[in-house]
C-alpha positions as CSV (number, residue, x, y, z in Angstrom):
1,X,126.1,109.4,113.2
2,X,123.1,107.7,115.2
3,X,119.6,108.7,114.6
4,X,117.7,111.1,116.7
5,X,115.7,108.1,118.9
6,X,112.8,111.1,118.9
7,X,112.5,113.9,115.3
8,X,110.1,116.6,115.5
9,X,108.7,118.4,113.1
10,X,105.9,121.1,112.0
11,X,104.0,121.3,108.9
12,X,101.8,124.0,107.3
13,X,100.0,123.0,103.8
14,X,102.1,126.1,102.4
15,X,105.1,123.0,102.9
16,X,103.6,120.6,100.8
17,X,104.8,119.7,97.1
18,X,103.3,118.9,94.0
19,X,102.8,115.3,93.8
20,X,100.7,114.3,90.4
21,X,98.8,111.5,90.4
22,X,99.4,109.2,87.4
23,X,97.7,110.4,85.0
24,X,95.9,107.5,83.6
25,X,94.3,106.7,87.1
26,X,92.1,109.6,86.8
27,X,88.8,109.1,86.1
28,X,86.7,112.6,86.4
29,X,88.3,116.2,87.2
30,X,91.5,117.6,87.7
31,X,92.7,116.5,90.7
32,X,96.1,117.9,91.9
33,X,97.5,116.3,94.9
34,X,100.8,117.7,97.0
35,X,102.7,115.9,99.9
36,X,105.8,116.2,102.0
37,X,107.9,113.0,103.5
38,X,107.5,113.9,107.0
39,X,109.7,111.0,108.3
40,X,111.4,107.6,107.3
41,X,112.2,104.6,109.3
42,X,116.2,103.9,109.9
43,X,115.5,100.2,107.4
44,X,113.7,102.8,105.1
45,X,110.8,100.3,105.1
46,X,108.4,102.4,106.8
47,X,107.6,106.3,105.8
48,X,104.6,108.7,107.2
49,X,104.0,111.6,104.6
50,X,101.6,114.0,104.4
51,X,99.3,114.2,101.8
52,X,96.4,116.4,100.7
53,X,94.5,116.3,97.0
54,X,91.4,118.8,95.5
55,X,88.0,117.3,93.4
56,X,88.3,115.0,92.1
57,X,87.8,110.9,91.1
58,X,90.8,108.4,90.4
59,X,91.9,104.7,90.7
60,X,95.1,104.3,93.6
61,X,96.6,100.6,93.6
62,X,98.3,100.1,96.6
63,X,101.8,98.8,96.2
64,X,102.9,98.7,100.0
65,X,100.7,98.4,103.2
66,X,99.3,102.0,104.1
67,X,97.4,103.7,106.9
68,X,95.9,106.9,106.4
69,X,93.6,109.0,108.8
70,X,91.6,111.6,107.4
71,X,92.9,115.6,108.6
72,X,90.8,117.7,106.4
73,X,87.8,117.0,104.2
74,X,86.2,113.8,102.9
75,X,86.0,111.2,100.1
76,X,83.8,108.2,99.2
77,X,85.7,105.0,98.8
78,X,84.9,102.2,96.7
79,X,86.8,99.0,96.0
80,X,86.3,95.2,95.1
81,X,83.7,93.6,97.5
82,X,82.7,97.3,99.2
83,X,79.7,99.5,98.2
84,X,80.9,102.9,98.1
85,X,81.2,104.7,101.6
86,X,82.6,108.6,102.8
87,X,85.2,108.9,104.9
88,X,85.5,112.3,106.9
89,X,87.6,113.9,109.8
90,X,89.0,111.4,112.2
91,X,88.4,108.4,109.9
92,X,91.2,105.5,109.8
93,X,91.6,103.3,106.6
94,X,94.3,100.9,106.3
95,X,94.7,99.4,102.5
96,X,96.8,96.2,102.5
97,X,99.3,95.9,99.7
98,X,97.4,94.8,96.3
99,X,94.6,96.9,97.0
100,X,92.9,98.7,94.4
101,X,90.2,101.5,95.3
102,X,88.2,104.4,93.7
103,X,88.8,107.6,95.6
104,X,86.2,110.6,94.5
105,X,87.8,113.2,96.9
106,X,84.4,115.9,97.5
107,X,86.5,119.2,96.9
108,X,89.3,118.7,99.2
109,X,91.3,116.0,101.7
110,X,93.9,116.2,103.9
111,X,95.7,112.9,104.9
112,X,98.5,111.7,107.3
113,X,99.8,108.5,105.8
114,X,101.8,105.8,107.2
115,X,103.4,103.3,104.6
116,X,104.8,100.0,105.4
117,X,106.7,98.0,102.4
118,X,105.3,94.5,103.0
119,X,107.4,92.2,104.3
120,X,107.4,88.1,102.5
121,X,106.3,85.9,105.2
122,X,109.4,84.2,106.2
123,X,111.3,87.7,106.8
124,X,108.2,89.2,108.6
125,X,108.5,86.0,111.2
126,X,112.2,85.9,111.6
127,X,111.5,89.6,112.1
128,X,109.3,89.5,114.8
129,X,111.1,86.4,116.4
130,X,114.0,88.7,116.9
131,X,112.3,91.6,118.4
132,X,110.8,88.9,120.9
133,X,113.9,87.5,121.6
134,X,114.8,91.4,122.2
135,X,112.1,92.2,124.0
136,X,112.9,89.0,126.5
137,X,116.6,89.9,127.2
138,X,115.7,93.1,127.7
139,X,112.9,92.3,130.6
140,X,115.2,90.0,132.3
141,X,118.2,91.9,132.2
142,X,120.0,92.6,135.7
143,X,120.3,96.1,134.9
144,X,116.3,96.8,135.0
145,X,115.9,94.1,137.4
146,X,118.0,96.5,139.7
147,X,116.4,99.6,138.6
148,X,113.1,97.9,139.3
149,X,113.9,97.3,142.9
150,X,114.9,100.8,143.3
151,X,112.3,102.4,142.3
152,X,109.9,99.8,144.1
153,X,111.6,100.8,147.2
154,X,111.5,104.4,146.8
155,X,107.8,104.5,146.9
């Protein structure tokens, strides 16, 4: 069976599961964190999830590529190379895969998180020289050539 080419879905914190985090990456508190998958890619390569966490301060290594943007809440990062810095409602972070940072979440986050496995670098170019090659065919087919016209015409 094909998948749905748009999924919809609605999520109330009440939804969200316990997720621990490993316990030897915490560092201060007792931080329980919860989530819920909210979709996967058809490859399975790519995932958004929802994620929310109480006080608390722990290490995260990153083992995929992931963008978060902050629902709910704030934390102060810190990381390699960065002096620590809070993040609030509305803020965008993307960690590459092999990042390592401190989150101390200030008594609550929210999260929407989009993961990416990272792709070697020869996959990730014949990758992206297929969906150009795609992307081509498509513009120049006859069928939206025609559908083009019509539409241009109609105005």
């Amino acid at each position: 069976m094909p998948l749905a080419l748009i999924e919809t879905d609605h999520c109330n914190v009440d939804d969200l599961k316990p997720s621990p985090i490993e316990p030897s990456w915490v560092i201060e508190g007792n931080p329980e964190a919860h989530s819920r998958l909210l979709s996967t890619s058809a490859c399975n390569t790519a995932k958004t999830l929802i994620w929310s966490c109480t006080g608390g301060r722990f290490n995260w290594y990153y083992d995929l590529d992931e963008t978060v943007v902050i629902l709910e809440g704030s934390i102060v990062l810190e990381s390699a190379g960065m002096p620590p810095k809070r993040y609030g409602v509305g803020d965008v972070i993307f960690f590459r895969k092999g990042a390592h940072a401190k989150w101390h979440v200030e008594g609550y986050v929210k999260k929407v998180a989009f993961c990416r496995l990272h792709n070697p670098f020869p996959l990730g170019f014949a990758i992206r020289a297929v969906n150009r090659l795609k992307s081509l065919i498509k513009r120049n087919s006859p069928v939206r050539r025609t559908t083009e016209a019509s539409l241009s015409s109609a105005r």
